[in-house]
FIVO-487267 format. One record per residue (C-alpha): residue in one letter; x, y, z. Coordinates in steps of 0.25 Angstrom, whole numbers, plus 5000, padded with zeros to 4 digits. Last residue first. Example, Ala and Ser with C-alpha at 12.3 -4.5 7.8 and 13.67 -1.06 7.14 Angstrom:
2
s505549965029
a504949825031
END
This chain:
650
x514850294976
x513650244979
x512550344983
x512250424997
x511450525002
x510250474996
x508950564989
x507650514988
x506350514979
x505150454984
x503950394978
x502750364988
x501850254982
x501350224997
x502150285008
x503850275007
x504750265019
x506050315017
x507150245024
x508750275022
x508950395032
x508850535030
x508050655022
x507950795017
x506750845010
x506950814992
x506150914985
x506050864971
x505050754972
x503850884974
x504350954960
x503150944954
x502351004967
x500951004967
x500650834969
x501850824976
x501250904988
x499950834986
x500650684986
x501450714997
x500950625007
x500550534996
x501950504995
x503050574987
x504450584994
x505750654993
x506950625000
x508350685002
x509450645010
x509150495011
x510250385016
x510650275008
x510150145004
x508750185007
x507750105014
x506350115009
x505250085019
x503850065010
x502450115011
x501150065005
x500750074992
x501650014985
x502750074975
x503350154984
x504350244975
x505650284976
x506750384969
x508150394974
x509150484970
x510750444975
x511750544978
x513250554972
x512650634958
x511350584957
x511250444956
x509650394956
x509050284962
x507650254957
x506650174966
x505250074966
x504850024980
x503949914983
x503849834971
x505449834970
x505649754982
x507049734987
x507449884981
x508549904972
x509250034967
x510150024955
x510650174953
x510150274942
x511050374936
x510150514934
x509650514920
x508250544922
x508150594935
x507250724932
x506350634925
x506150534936
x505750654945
x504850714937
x504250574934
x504150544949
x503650674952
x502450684941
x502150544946
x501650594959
x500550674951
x500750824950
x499650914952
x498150954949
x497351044961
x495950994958
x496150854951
x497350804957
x497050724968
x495950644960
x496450644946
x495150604940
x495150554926
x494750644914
x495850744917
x496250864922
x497650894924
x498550824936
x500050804933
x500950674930
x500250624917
x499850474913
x498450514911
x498650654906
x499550754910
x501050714909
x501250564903
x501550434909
x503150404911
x504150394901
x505350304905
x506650334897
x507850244893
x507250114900
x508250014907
x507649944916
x508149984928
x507550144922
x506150074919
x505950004932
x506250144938
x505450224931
x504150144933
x504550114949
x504450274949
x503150274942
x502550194950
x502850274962
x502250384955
x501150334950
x500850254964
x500850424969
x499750434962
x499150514949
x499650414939
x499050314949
x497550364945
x497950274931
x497450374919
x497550264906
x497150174915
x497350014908
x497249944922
x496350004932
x496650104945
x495350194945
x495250354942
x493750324938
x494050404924
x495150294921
x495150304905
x495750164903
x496750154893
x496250164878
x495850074866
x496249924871
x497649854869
x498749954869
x498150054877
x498950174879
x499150284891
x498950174900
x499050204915
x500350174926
x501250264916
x502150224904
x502550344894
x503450254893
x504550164892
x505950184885
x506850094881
x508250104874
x508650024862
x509649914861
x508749804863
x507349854867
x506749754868
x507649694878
x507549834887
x506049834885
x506149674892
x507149724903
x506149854906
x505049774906
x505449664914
x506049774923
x504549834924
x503749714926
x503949764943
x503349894941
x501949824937
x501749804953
x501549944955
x500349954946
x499849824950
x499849854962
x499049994961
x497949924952
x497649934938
x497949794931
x498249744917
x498749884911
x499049964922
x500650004923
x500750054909
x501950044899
x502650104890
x503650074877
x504750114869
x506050074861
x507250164858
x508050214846
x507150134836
x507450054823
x508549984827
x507649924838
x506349844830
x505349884840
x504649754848
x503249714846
x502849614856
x503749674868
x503349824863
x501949774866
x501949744879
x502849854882
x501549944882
x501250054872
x501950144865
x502850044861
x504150014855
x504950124845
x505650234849
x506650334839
x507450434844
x507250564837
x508050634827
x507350584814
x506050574820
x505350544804
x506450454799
x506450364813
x505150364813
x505150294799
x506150204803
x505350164817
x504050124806
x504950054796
x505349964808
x504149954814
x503449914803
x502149994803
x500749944811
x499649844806
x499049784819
x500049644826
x499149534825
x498749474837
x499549364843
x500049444857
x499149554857
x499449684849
x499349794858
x498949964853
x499950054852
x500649964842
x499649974831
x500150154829
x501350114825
x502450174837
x503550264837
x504350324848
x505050464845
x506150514855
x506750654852
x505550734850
x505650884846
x506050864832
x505851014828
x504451024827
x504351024813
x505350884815
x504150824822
x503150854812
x503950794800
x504050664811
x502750674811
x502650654795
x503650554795
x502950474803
x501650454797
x502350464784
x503150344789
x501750254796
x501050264782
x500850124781
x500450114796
x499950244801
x499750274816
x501250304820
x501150334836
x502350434839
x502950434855
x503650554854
x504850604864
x505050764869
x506050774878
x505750834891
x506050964897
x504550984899
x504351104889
x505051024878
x504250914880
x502950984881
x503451064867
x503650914861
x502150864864
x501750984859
x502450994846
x502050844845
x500650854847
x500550954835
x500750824827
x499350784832
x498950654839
x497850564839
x497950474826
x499550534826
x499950464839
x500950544847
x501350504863
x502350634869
x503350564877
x504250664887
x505450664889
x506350694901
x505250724910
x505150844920
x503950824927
x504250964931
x503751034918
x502550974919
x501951084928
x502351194917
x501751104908
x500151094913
x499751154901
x500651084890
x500450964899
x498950954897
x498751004881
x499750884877
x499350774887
x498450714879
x499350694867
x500150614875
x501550654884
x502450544893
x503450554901
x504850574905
x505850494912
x507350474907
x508050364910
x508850354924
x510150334920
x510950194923
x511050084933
x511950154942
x512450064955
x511650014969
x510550074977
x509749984987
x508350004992
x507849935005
x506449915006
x505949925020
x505449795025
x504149725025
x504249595030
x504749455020
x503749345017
x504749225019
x504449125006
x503749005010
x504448875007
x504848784997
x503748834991
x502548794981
x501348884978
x500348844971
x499448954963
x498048894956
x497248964947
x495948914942
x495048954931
x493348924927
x492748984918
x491248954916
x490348974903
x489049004910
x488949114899
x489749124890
x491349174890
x491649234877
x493149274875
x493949404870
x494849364867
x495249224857
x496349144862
x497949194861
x497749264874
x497849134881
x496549144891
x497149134907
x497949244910
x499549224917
x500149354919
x501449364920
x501749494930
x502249644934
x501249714923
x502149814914
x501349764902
x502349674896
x502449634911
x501149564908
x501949454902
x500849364898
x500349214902
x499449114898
x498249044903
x497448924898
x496048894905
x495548854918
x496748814925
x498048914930
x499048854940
x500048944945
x501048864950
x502048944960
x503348884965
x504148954977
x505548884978
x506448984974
x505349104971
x504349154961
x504448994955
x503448984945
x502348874940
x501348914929
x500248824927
x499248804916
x499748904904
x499548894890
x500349024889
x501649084894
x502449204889
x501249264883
x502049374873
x502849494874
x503649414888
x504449524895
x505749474897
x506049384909
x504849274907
x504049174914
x505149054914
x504648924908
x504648774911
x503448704904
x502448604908
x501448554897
x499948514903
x499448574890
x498948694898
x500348734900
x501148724914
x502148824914
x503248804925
x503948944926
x505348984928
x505649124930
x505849264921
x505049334927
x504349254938
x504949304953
x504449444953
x503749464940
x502049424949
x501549304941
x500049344936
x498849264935
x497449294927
x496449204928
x495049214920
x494249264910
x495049354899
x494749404886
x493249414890
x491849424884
x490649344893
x489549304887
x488649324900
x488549274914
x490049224912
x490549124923
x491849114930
x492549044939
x493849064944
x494849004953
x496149054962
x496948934968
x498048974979
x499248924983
x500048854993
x499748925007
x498348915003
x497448994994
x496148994988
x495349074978
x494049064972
x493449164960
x491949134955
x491549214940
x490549314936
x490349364922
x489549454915
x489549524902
x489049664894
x488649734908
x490149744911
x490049614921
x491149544931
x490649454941
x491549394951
x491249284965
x492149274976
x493049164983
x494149184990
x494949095000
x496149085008
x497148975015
x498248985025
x497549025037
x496149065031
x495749185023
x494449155016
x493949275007
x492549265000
x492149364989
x490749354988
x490849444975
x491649524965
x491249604956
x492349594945
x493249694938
x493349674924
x494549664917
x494649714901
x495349634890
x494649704880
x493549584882
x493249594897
x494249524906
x493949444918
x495049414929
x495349284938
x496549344946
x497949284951
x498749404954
x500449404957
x500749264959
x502049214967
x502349354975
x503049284986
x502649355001
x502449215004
x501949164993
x501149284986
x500049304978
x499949454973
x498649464967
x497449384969
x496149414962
x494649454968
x494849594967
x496149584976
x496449454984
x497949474987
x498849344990
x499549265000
x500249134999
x501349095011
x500049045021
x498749085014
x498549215012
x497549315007
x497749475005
x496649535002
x496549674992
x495349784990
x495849854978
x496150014981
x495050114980
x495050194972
x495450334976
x496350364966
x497750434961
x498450314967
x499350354979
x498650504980
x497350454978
x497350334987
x497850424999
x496850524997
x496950654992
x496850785004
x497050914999
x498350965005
x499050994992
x497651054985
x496550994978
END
């Protein structure tokens, strides 16, 4: 491939050619919703998001979600009313199982019913409804529960982020998104309870039918029936007003503090690749950089590598240290850190974890064999002597909120997330941005009187905390749990990214560590197992190379409260620099989006699938700002923009 060598549209947006999910929109008066893969997503009153999916899923036994065949798929749309009807199979060669799905809707509600049959012994962990409540309007509000017993209880879904189920034995749950707009969601079949997916960066409560307390997986026989019904009434006192399109007017008020530094992350894997391709990384730039240690696959020769990249990169060198010994866990220690010091104590920050903690343990199970914490973050301390000590996670938030450091023992407190790990698709991806200020304001309570910091978080997994791997995505597809997500490569990467960093920086965090450098996380083509289409001929720089690059060489500028009426449209960092004012933007959807400005443009910069070819070979392509006027930009799909204003508060 050269510059001008065409790539298509969904490549450069997505970094593939899947195509995207076949969607419908149905509607019945004020309620409307999106019929995708034979579930509903997005059900609105209107323009209301009151639900956010309804879906009847099938699960293998490692938790696994098939994807059905779906057939005689029937869809009525009538003045104020719809229907659909099909028939699912789902069948892996070792099991079979088909069910029934009918769905109706009426300018009330909607009742959405399942029945399915298994052809065979049937394993599963989960056969059934699945509902999620949407953040906007529900965290933190009254609820009616209705339990299983017939018991009505008056409860609030909740403001922090919830470690364990925070509702269970569930019938019924009654919310108001708005004054005067009720929703009952009525669940009947079986007993459901509810989780905080937002420990998991997903923007919802999910409501699931099977307590999880019950024996998984489970045997369903054959011509043993299940049989569920979810019924949505809506109540107004009247309909909301759906508002037009209209640009979205940003505003830009007072300082809110620095921007934290940005760097990135650094595994094993990547060692050999960035040492040969470092004169190209040198422009990323990044303010430190995570290099992940874990002695049953790592050498200590790693570290005198890992540390000359840093230095190299201008960054800070930082160490995530796995301790794989539990009796012996202080000579394990002691004798890295005699390591460390022969190479001169390169690495200022030092995150520990015990080996049991990168892998979950489900609310109830017994926690694994692992050292005291305490003893453990004492001995670390002794071994890195001029380090700052970090304790948490190394995997998600999820399960720093159920095992929480002891703080006088460590200097800051750590965790990452991933943007796919209950669903894979491009909305979903975009939509988990909003769960960040409830994870930000929740790490900040954990975290007392210690700093933050997050990362090496990307879309895709680097870790599996509750199977063996991630997903190996040699088919270049969007799915949950990718360890290589195509969207690293796409300017959806980049735009998500943005919104990433500045969730993160509102929130509070000290540092935000982002992906990796040439593997699966990475910001620049090498060859790979997975395809790389768009890159494969000619390599480059992925859009996400010049978000970082640009995050990184901001760190530390004064950043200035900006607010936009819908933050799921366009994410933005404002920037004081001198008397001027930096202003960084992304589309987050994929279509494009009129931004007015609070004052006029001198400079802009844009990165669009326009330019995705020239960005691609120039690291430096968010640098060169052209000349510009006026207050409106408008922004093509997943575009991210960096701005300069002629004016700023005085």
């Amino acid at each position: 491939m050269n510059a001008q060598e065409p790539t298509s549209l969904n490549i450069r947006l997505y970094g593939t050619d899947e195509p995207l999910p076949a969607s419908r929109r149905l509607t019945a008066g004020p309620l409307s919703a999106e019929l995708q893969a034979g579930n509903l997503r997005h059900i609105r009153y209107g323009g209301i998001e009151v639900i956010r999916a309804i879906s009847f899923i099938v699960r293998d036994r490692h938790w696994g979600t098939y994807a059905p065949q779906i057939d005689q798929l029937a869809v009525l749309q009538e003045a104020g009313r719809f229907e659909v009807t099909y028939q699912a199979s789902v069948d892996d060669g070792t099991q079979r199982l088909s069910y029934a799905v009918r769905i109706t809707g009426t300018p009330t509600g909607l009742r959405f019913g399942g029945r399915a049959n298994a052809q065979t012994d049937f394993e599963t962990n989960r056969t059934g409804f699945v509902i999620l409540h949407p953040l906007d309007g529900v965290a933190g509000q009254a609820a009616e529960v209705e339990h299983v017993d017939g018991r009505i209880e008056q409860t609030r879904f909740p403001e922090r982020i919830a470690p364990l189920q925070p509702m269970s034995q569930l019938r019924a749950i009654t919310h108001q998104p708005r004054p005067g707009l009720r929703v009952c969601c009525r669940m009947e079949g079986d007993t459901f309870e509810m989780e905080d997916q937002r420990n998991w960066t997903d923007a919802s409560f999910k409501t699931y039918v099977r307590p999880l307390a019950l024996p998984w997986p489970y045997t369903l026989r054959p011509g043993e029936t299940v049989s569920q019904d979810i019924t949505l009434t809506i109540d107004a006192d009247a309909a909301p007003q759906i508002k037009n399109a209209a640009p979205v007017g940003l505003s830009i008020g007072w300082p809110t503090g620095p921007l934290p530094t940005v760097g990135a992350g650094l595994s094993r894997e990547e060692l050999a690749d960035t040492t040969v391709h470092l004169e190209r990384l040198i422009a990323l730039q990044p303010r430190h950089l995570i290099h992940h240690f874990d002695p049953r696959t790592g050498r200590t020769e790693d570290l005198r590598q890992a540390a000359d990249i840093a230095h190299r990169l201008g960054a800070e060198p930082w160490l995530e240290v796995v301790v794989a010994s539990v009796q012996d866990f202080e000579k394990e220690l002691a004798d890295l850190g005699q390591a460390h010091a022969h190479l001169g104590s390169p690495f200022q920050v030092v995150l520990v974890s015990p080996a049991a903690d990168l892998k979950a343990t489900l609310p109830g199970s017994p926690w694994p064999p692992a050292p005291p914490l305490p003893a453990l973050y004492r001995a670390a301390r002794q071994a890195f002597p001029g380090a700052r000590l970090g304790g948490g996670m190394f995997s998600f938030f999820t399960e720093l909120n159920r095992k929480r450091p002891p703080l006088d023992e460590i200097d800051l407190v750590t965790f990452t997330t991933a943007a796919i790990f209950h669903a894979g698709d491009d909305a979903t991806v975009i939509e988990n941005l909003e769960s960040l200020p409830s994870l930000t304001a929740s790490a900040r309570h954990i975290a007392g009187h210690r700093p933050f910091v997050a990362g090496p978080s990307a879309i895709g997994m680097r870790m599996n905390p509750y199977g063996e791997a991630p997903v190996l995505n040699l088919a270049n597809t969007r799915q949950a749990m990718n360890e290589n997500d195509p969207r690293q490569r796409g300017l959806i990467g980049a735009a998500w990214a943005l919104g990433y960093v500045s969730h993160m920086a509102r929130g509070g965090a000290q540092a935000v560590t982002l992906g990796g450098t040439t593997a699966a996380q990475g910001v620049l083509a090498v060859p790979q197992r997975w395809p790389q289409p768009g890159y494969e001929t000619a390599g480059g720089y992925f859009p996400i190379f010049h978000v970082q690059r640009l995050l990184a060489g901001l760190a530390g500028h004064e950043m200035l409260q900006v607010e936009t009426p819908d933050p799921s449209c366009i994410a933005a960092i404002a920037l004081r620099q001198g008397q001027a004012i930096t202003l960084l933007l992304a589309n987050l959807r994929p279509e494009p989006q009129d931004v007015l400005l609070p004052f006029e443009m001198k400079g802009l910069c844009v990165l669009d699938a326009s330019h995705f070819h020239a960005a691609a070979q120039n690291p430096y392509f968010l640098d060169a700002l052209a000349p510009a006027s006026g207050c409106h930009i408008r922004l093509d799909a997943h575009a991210v923009a960096r701005v300069a204003l002629a004016s700023i508060h005085a």
